[in-house]
C-alpha positions in Angstrom: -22.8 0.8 23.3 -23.6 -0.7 19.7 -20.2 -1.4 17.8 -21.0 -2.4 14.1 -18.6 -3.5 11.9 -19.5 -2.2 7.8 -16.8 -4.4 5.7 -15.5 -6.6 8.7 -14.3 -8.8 5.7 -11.3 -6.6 4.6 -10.2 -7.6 8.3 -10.1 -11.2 7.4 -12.0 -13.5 8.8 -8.7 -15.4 10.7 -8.6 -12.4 13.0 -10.0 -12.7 16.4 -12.3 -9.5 17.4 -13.5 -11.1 20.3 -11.9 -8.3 22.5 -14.4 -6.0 21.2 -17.8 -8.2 22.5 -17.1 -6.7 26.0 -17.4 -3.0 25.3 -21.0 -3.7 23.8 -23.3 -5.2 21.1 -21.1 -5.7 18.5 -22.5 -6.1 14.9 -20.5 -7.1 11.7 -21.4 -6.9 8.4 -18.7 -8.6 5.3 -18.8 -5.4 3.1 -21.6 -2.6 2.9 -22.8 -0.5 -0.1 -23.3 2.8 0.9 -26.6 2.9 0.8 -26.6 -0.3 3.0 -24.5 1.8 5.6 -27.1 4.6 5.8 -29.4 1.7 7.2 -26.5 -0.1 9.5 -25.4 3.0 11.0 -29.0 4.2 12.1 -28.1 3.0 15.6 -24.4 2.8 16.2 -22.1 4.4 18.6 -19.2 3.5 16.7 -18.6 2.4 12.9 -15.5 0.2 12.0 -14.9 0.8 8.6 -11.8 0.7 6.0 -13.1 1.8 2.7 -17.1 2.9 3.3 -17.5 6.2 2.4 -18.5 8.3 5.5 -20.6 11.5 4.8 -24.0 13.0 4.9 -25.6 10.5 2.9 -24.1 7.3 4.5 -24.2 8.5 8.0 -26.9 11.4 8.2 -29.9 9.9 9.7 -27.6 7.7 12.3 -28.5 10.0 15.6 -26.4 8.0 18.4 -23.0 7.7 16.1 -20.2 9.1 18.1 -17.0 7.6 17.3 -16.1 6.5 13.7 -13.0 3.9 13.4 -11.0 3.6 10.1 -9.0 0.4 10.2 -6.4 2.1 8.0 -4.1 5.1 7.8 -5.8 6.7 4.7 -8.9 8.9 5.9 -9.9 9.8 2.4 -13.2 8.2 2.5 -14.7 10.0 5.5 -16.2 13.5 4.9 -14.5 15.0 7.6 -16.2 18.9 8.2 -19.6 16.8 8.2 -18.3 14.8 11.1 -17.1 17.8 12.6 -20.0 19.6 12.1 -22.1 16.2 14.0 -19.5 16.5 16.5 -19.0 12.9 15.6 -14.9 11.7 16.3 -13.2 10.0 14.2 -10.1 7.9 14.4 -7.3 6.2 12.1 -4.4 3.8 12.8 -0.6 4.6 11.8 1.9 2.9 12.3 1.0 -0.7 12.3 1.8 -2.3 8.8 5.9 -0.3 8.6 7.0 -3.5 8.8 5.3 -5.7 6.3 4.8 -3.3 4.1 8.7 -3.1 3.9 9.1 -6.7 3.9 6.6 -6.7 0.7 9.0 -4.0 -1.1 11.4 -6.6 -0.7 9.7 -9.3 -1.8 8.7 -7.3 -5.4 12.0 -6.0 -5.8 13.8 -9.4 -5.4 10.5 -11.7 -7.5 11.6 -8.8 -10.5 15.7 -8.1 -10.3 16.4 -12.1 -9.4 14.1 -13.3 -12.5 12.5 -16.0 -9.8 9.3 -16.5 -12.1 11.6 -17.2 -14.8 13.9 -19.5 -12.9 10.8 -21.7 -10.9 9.4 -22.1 -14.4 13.0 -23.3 -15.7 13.2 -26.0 -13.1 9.2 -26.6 -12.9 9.1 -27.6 -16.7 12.0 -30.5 -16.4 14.4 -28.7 -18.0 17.0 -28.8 -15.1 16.1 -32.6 -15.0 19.7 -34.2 -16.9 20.4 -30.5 -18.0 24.2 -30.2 -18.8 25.9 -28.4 -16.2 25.0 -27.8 -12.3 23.7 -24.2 -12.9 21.9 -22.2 -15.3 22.1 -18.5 -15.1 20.9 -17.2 -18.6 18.7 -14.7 -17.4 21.2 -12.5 -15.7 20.6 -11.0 -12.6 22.8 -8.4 -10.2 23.4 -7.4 -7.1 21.8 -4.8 -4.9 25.4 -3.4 -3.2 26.3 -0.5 -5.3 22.8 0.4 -6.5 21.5 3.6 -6.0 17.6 3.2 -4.3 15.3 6.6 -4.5 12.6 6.8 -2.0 9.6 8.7 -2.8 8.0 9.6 0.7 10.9 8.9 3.5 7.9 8.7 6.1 8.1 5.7 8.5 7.5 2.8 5.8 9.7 5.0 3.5 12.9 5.1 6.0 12.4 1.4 6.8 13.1 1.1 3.1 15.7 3.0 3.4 17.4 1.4 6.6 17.1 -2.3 4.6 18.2 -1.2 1.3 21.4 0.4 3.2 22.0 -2.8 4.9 22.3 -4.7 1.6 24.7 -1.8 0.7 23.1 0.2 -1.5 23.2 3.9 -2.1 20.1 5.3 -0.5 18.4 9.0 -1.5 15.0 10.7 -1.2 12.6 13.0 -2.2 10.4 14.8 -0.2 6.8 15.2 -1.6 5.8 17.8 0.9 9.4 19.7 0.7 9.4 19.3 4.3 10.9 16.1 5.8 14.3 16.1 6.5 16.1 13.1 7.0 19.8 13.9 8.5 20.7 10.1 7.5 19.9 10.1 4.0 20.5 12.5 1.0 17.6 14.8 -0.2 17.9 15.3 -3.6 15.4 17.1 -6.3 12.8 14.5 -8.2 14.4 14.9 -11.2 17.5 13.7 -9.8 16.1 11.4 -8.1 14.9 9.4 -11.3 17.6 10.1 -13.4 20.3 8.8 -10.5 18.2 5.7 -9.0 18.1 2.0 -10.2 15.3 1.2 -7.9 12.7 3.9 -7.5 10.1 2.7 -4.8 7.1 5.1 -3.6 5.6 5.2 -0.5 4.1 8.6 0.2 0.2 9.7 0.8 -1.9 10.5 -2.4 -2.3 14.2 -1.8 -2.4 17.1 -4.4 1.7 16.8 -4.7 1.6 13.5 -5.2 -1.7 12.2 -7.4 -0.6 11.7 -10.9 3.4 12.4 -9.9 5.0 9.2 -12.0 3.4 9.8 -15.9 5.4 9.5 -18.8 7.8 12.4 -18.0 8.8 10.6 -15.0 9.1 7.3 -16.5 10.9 8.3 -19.7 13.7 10.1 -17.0 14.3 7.1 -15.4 17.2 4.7 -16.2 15.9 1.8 -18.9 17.6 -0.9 -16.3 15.6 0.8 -13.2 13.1 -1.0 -11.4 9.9 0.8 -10.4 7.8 -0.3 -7.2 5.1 1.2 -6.0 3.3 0.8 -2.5 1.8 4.3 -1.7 -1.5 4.8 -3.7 -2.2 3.4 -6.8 -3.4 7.2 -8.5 0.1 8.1 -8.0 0.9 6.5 -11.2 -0.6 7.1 -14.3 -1.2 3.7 -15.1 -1.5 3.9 -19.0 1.8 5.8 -19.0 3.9 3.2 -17.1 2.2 0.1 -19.2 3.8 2.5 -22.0 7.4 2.7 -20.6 7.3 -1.0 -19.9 6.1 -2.0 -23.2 8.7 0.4 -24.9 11.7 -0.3 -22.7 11.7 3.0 -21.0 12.2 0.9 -17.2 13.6 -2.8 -17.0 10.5 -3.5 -14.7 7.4 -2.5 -12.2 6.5 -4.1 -8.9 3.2 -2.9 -7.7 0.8 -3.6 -4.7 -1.8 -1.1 -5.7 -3.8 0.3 -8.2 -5.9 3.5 -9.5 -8.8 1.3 -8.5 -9.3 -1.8 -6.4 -10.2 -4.4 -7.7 -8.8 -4.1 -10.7 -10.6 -2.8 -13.2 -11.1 -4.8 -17.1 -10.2 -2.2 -19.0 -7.2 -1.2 -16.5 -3.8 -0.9 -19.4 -1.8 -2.7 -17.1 -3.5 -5.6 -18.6 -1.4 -5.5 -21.8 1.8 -6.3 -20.1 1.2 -9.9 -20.0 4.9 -10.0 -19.1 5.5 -10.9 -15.7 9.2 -10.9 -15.3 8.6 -6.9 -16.7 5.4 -6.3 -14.1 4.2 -7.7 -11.0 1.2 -7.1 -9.3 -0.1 -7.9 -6.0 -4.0 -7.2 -4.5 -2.9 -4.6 -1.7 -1.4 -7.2 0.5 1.5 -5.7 1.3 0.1 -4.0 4.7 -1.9 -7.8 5.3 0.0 -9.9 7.5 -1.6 -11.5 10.5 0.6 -9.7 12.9 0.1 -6.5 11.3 -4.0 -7.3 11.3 -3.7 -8.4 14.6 -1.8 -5.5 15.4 -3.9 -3.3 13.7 -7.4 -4.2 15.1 -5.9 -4.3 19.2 -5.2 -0.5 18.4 -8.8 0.0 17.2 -10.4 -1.6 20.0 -7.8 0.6 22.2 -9.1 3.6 20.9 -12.6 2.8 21.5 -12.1 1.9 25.0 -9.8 5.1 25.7 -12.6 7.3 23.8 -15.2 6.0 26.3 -13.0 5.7 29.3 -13.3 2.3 29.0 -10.5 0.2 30.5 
């Protein structure tokens, strides 16, 4: 069996894939165009991929491909009737980044609502050195009890959301983006209501047809000026250029975000114009990225290869 690896680099290089030398040859490549693919793949069993597109064009002259492995949940890049079509399987992971990905929310929510860039550069530039009184609080901040937190997608990363924010005692309600999940813990409510009521608004659902473009400016502008906006789904939910609008205008207090419309970010993205970063944060899409979650992620990977060939 020839395992090759097409962007091995989005894994991290910290990770151990030694595990997968004893099911075959294994090959890794950092990253791969996708015209670089069509020449890797000519001789794999199995592709381990996250972002490589997977279709006709990438895959079509690789004659022993069997199994294609997508080291994320999102499938969107593989061409899926063509692989059916081959016969060729695919597989994703679920599952494996709930927690970090909730820890990250937090980590947004609290760099935003406690003004901690504002504070570390208080203290950083000497002016707490011989200051006049043992604290300084000028950039007021409040608690989480009391708030109201809407959750856009209560999936699993959604209702850990949802299980934390309760803990720190705040009001917790959802919307459904498929109109289907019901949560017997939590309050369903409409979208509309959902921005109107919230003070935090965090997203974590699939981009889908319901959701792609769901937060423009009509969301935005429904939304309380003192709410915070995260966003850790999929970075087309937003319209970008609309939210840079609310945040320069005052429509929402602030915007945590861990991804984008595209990755990297693009120059002319208008996110750029809020220079701002106690009104906007923005992380790489690192919120799914710790080590355990890598680790995590790549033992069910190599799992699934070994249970696809009846390998144990």
């Amino acid at each position: 069996m020839k395992i090759v690896f097409l962007d091995a680099k989005t894994i991290g290089e910290d990770i151990d894939l030694s595990g997968f030398d004893a099911l075959g040859e294994v090959v890794k490549y950092g990253f791969s165009t996708k015209e670089e693919a069509r020449e890797r793949a000519k001789d794999a069993d199995v592709l381990v991929l996250n972002k490589v597109e997977v279709d006709e064009y990438s895959v079509g002259e690789a004659g022993n491909l069997k199994l294609v492995c997508v080291t994320a949940t999102g499938t969107n890049n593989l061409d899926k009737d063509y692989l059916d079509r081959r016969g060729i399987a695919w597989r994703n992971v679920a599952g494996y980044s709930t927690e970090t990905v909730a820890q990250h929310t937090f980590a947004l929510l609290f760099y935003l609502t406690e003004k901690l860039r504002y504070y570390d550069d208080y203290v950083k530039s000497g002016k707490y050195v011989n200051d006049v009184t043992f604290t300084h609080f000028d950039n007021v901040f409040h608690e989480l009890s009391g708030k109201t937190w809407g959750v856009i997608g209560l999936g699993a990363i959604g209702r850990r959301v949802a299980d934390i924010a309760g803990m720190f005692g705040c009001r917790v309600i959802y919307y459904s983006t498929s109109g289907k999940n019901v949560q017997p813990d939590y309050e369903r409510v409409e979208f509309e209501e959902l921005l109107a009521s919230s003070d935090i608004v965090s997203v974590h659902a699939p981009l889908n047809e319901q959701t792609a473009g769901l937060m423009d400016r009509r969301a935005f502008s429904a939304m309380k000026e003192s709410a915070v906006f995260l966003n850790l789904g999929r970075g087309p939910i937003v319209v970008e250029a609309d939210l840079a609008d609310a945040l320069e205008a005052g429509e929402i207090a602030a915007a945590g975000l861990d991804v984008l419309s595209a990755e990297p970010m693009r120059e002319d993205n208008p996110l750029r114009r809020v220079a701002d970063s106690q009104k906007l944060f923005i992380t790489p899409h690192i919120a799914w990225a710790s080590v355990e979650a890598r680790k995590r992620l790549m033992k069910i990977v190599e799992t699934q290869i070994k249970e696809f060939f009846n390998r144990q």
